[in-house]
C-alpha positions as CSV (number, residue, x, y, z in Angstrom):
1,X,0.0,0.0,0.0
2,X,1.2,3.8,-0.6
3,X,1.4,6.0,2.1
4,X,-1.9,7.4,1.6
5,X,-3.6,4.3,2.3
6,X,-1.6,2.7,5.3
7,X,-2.6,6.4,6.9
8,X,-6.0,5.9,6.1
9,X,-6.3,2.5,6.9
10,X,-4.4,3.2,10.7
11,X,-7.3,6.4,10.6
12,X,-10.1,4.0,10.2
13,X,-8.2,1.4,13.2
14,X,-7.9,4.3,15.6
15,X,-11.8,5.4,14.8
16,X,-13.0,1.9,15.2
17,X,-10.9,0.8,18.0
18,X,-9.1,-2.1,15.9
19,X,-6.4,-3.2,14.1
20,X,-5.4,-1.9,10.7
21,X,-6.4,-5.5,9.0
22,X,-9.8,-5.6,10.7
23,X,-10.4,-1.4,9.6
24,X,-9.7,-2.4,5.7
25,X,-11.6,-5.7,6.2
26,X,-14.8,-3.7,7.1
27,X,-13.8,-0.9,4.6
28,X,-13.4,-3.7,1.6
29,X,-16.9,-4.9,2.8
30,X,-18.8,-1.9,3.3
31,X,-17.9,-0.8,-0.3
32,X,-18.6,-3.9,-1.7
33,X,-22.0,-3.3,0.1
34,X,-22.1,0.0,-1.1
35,X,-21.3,-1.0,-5.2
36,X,-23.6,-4.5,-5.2
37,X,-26.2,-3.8,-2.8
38,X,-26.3,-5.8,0.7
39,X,-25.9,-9.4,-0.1
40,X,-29.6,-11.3,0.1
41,X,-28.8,-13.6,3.3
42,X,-27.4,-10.3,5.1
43,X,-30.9,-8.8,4.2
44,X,-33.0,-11.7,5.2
45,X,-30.6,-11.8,8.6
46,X,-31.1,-7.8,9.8
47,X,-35.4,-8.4,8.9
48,X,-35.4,-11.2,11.0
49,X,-33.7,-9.4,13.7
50,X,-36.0,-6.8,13.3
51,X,-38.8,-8.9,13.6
52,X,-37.7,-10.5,16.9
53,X,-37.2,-7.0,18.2
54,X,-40.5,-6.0,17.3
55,X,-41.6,-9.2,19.2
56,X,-40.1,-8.4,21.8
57,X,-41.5,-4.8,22.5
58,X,-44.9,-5.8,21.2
59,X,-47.4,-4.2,24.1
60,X,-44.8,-2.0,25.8
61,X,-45.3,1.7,26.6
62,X,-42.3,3.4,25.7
63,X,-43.5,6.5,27.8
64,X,-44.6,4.6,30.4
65,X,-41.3,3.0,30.4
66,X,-39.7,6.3,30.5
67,X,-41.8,7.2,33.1
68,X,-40.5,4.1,35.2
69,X,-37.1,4.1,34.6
70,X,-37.0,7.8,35.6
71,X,-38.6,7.1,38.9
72,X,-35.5,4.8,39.2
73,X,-33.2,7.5,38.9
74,X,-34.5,10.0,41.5
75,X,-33.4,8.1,44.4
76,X,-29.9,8.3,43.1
């Protein structure tokens, strides 16, 4: 790599809080993501993790949770 890149690539590890090979593994993958689109089983992974998160809040208050959580907080 030229000196331009190695920076880049240790710019990227310092942002992420990893090495320089995992920061231009992510970067190689997020363009590739970027160029062809998110791959199909990627896709079908995040909806079914959005599904099981909107299973598990299904019924809850969000304000009344708010509500709660910041009873919690003013005995601190």
């Amino acid at each position: 790599m030229d000196k331009e890149s190695r920076e880049a690539a240790r710019q990227l590890a310092a942002r992420y809080g990893c090495s320089t090979s995992e920061a231009i593994r992510r970067a190689v993958l997020r363009h590739r993501d970027a160029v062809f689109g998110i791959p199909a089983q990627s896709r079908q992974e995040r909806r079914g993790n959005l599904l099981r998160l909107i299973d598990l809040f299904e019924g809850h208050d969000a304000a009344d949770e708010i509500r709660r959580l910041k009873d919690q907080d003013e005995g601190f």
